[in-house]
mmCIF file of the C-alpha atoms, coordinates in Angstrom:
data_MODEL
# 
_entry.id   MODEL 
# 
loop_
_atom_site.group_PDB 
_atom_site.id 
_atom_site.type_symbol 
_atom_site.label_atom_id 
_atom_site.label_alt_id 
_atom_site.label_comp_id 
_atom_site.label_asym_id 
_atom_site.label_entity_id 
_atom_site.label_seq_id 
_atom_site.pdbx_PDB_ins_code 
_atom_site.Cartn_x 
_atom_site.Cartn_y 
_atom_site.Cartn_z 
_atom_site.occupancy 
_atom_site.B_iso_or_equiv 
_atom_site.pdbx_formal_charge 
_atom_site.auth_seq_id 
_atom_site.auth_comp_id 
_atom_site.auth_asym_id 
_atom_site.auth_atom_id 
_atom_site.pdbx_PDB_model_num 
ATOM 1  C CA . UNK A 1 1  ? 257.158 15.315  143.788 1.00 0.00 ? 1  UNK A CA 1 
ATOM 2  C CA . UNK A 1 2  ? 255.941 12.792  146.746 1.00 0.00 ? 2  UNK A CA 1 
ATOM 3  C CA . UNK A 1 3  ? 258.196 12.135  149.046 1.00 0.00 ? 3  UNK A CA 1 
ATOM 4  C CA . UNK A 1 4  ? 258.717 9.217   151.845 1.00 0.00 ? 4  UNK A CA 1 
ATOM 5  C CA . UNK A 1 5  ? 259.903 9.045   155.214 1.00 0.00 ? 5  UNK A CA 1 
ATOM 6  C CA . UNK A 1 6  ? 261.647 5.571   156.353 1.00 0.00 ? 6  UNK A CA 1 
ATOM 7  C CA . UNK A 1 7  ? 262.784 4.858   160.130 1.00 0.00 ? 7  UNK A CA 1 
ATOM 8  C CA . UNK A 1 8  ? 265.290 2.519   160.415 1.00 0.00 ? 8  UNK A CA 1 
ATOM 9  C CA . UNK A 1 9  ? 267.406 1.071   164.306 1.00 0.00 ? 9  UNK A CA 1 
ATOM 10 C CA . UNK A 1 10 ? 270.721 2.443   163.818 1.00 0.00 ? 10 UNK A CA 1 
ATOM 11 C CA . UNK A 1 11 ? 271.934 -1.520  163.020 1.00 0.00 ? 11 UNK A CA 1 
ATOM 12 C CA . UNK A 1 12 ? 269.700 -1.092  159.905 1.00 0.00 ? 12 UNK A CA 1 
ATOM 13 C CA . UNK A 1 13 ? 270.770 2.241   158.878 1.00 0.00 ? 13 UNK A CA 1 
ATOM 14 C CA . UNK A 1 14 ? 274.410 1.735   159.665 1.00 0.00 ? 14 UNK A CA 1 
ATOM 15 C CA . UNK A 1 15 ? 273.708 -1.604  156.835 1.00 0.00 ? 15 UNK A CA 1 
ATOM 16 C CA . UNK A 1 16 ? 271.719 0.664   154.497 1.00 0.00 ? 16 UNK A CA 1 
ATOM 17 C CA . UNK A 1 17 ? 274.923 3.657   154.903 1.00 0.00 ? 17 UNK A CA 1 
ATOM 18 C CA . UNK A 1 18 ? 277.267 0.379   153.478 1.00 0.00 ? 18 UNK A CA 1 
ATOM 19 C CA . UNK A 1 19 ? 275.234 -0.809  150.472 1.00 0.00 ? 19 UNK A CA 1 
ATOM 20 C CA . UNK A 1 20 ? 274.659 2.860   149.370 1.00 0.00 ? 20 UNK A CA 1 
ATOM 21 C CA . UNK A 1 21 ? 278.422 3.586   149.949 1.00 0.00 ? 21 UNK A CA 1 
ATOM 22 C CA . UNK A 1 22 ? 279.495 0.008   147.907 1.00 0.00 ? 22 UNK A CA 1 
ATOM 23 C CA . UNK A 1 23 ? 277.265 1.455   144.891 1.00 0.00 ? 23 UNK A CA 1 
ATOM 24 C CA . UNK A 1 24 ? 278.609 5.163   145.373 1.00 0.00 ? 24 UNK A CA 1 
ATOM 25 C CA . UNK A 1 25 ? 275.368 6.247   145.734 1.00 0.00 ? 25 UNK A CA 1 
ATOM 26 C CA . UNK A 1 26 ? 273.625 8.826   148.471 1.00 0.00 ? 26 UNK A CA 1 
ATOM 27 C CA . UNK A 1 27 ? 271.224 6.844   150.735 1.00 0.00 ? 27 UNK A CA 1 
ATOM 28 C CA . UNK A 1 28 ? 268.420 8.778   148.848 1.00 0.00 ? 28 UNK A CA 1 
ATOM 29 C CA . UNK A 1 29 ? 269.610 7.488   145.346 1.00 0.00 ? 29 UNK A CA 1 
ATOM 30 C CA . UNK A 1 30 ? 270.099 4.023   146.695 1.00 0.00 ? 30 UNK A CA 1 
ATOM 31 C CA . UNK A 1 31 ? 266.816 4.114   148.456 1.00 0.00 ? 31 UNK A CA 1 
ATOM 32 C CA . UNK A 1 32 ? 265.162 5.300   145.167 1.00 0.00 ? 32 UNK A CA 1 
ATOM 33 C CA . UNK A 1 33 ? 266.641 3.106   143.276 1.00 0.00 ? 33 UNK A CA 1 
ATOM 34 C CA . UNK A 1 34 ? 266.083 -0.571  145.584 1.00 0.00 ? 34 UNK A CA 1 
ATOM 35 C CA . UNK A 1 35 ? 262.160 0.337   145.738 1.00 0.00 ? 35 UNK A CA 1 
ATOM 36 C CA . UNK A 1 36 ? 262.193 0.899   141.870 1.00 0.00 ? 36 UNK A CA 1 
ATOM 37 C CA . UNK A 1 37 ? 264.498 -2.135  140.994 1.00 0.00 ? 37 UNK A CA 1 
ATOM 38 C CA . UNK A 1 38 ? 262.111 -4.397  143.242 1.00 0.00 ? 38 UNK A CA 1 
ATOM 39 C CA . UNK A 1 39 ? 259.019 -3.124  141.406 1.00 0.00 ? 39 UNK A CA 1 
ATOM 40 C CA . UNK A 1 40 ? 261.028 -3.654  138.032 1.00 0.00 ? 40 UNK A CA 1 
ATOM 41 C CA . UNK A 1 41 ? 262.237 -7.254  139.526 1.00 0.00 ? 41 UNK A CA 1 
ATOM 42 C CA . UNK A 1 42 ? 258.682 -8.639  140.101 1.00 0.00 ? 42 UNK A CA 1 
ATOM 43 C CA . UNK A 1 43 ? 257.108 -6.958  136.914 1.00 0.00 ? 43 UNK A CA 1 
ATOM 44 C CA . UNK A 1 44 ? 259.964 -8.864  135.443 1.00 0.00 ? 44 UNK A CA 1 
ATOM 45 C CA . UNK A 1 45 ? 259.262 -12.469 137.062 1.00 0.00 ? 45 UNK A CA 1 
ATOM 46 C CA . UNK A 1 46 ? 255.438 -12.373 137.022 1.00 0.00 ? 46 UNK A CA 1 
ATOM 47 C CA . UNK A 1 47 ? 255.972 -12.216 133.179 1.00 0.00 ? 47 UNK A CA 1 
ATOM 48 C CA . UNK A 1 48 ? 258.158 -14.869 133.332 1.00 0.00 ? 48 UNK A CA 1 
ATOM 49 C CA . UNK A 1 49 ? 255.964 -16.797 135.103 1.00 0.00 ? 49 UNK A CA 1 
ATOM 50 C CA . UNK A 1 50 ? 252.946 -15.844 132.647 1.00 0.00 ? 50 UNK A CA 1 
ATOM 51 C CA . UNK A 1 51 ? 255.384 -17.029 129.876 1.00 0.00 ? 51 UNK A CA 1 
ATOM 52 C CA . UNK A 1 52 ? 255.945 -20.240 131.474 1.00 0.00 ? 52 UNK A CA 1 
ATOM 53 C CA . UNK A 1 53 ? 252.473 -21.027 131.833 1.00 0.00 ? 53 UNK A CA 1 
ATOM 54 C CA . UNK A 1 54 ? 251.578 -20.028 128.347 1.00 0.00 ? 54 UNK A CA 1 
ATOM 55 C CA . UNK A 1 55 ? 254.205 -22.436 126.574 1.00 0.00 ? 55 UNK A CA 1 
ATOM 56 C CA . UNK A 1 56 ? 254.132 -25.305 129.217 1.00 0.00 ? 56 UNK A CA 1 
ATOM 57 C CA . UNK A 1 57 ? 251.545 -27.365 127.570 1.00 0.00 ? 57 UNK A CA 1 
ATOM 58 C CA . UNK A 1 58 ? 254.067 -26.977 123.925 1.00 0.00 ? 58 UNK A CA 1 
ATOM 59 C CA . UNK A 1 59 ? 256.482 -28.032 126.229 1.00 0.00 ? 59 UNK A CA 1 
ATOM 60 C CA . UNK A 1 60 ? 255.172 -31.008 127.744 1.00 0.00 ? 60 UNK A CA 1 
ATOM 61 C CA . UNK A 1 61 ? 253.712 -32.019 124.295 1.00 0.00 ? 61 UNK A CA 1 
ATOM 62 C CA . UNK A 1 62 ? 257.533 -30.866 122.701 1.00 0.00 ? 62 UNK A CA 1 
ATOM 63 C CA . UNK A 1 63 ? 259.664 -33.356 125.613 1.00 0.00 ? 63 UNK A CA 1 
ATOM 64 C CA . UNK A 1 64 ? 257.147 -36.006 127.052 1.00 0.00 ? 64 UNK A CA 1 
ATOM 65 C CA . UNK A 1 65 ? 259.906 -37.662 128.465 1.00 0.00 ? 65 UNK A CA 1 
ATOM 66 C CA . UNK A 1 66 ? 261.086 -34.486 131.085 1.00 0.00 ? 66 UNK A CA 1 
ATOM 67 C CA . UNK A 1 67 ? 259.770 -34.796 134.753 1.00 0.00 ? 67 UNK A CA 1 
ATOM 68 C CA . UNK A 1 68 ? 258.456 -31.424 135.670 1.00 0.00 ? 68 UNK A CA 1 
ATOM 69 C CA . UNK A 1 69 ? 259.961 -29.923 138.798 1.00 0.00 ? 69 UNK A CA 1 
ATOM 70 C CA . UNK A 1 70 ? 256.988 -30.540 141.272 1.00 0.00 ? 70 UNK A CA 1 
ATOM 71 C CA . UNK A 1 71 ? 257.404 -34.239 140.611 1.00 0.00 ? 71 UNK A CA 1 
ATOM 72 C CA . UNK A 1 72 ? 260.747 -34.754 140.756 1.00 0.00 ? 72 UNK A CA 1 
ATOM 73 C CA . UNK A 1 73 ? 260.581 -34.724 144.527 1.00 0.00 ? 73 UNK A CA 1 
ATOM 74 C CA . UNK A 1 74 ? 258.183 -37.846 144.641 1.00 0.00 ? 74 UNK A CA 1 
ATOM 75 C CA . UNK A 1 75 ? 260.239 -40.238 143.563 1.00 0.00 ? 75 UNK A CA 1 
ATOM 76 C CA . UNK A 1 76 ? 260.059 -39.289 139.551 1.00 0.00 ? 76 UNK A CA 1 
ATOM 77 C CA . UNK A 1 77 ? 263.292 -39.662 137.586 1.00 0.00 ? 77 UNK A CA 1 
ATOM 78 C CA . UNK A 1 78 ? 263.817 -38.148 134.160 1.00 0.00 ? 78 UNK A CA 1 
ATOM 79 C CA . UNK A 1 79 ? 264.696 -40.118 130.903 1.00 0.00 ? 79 UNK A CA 1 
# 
């Protein structure tokens, strides 16, 4: 099984010792586990995103009266 090697200061580790300790974990479970949950986490929101861009036109057409987000900030109110 491959296997990875990760320096860290001794600020960094002594930070990495805490989290794994606060999830009762051993710094190789933790470290396992944060590289797989950040893989999982932007699986997760580029399908979200692909979602959003799928239904945003039903959207739009559904609520004409909403401001979308990137307008809002120019002045745009909503209904």
């Amino acid at each position: 099984m491959p296997s990875l090697n990760v320096s860290f200061t001794d600020e960094e580790m002594e930070g990495v010792r805490a989290a794994a300790a606060a999830e009762g974990k051993s710094l190789k479970q933790y470290m396992h586990d944060l590289g797989v949950r950040e893989m999982h986490r932007k699986r997760f929101v580029a399908g979200a995103a692909s979602w959003a861009d799928r239904l945003r036109e039903e959207f739009d057409g559904a609520f004409p009266d909403e401001v979308p987000a990137s307008e809002r900030d120019r002045g745009a109110t909503a209904a």
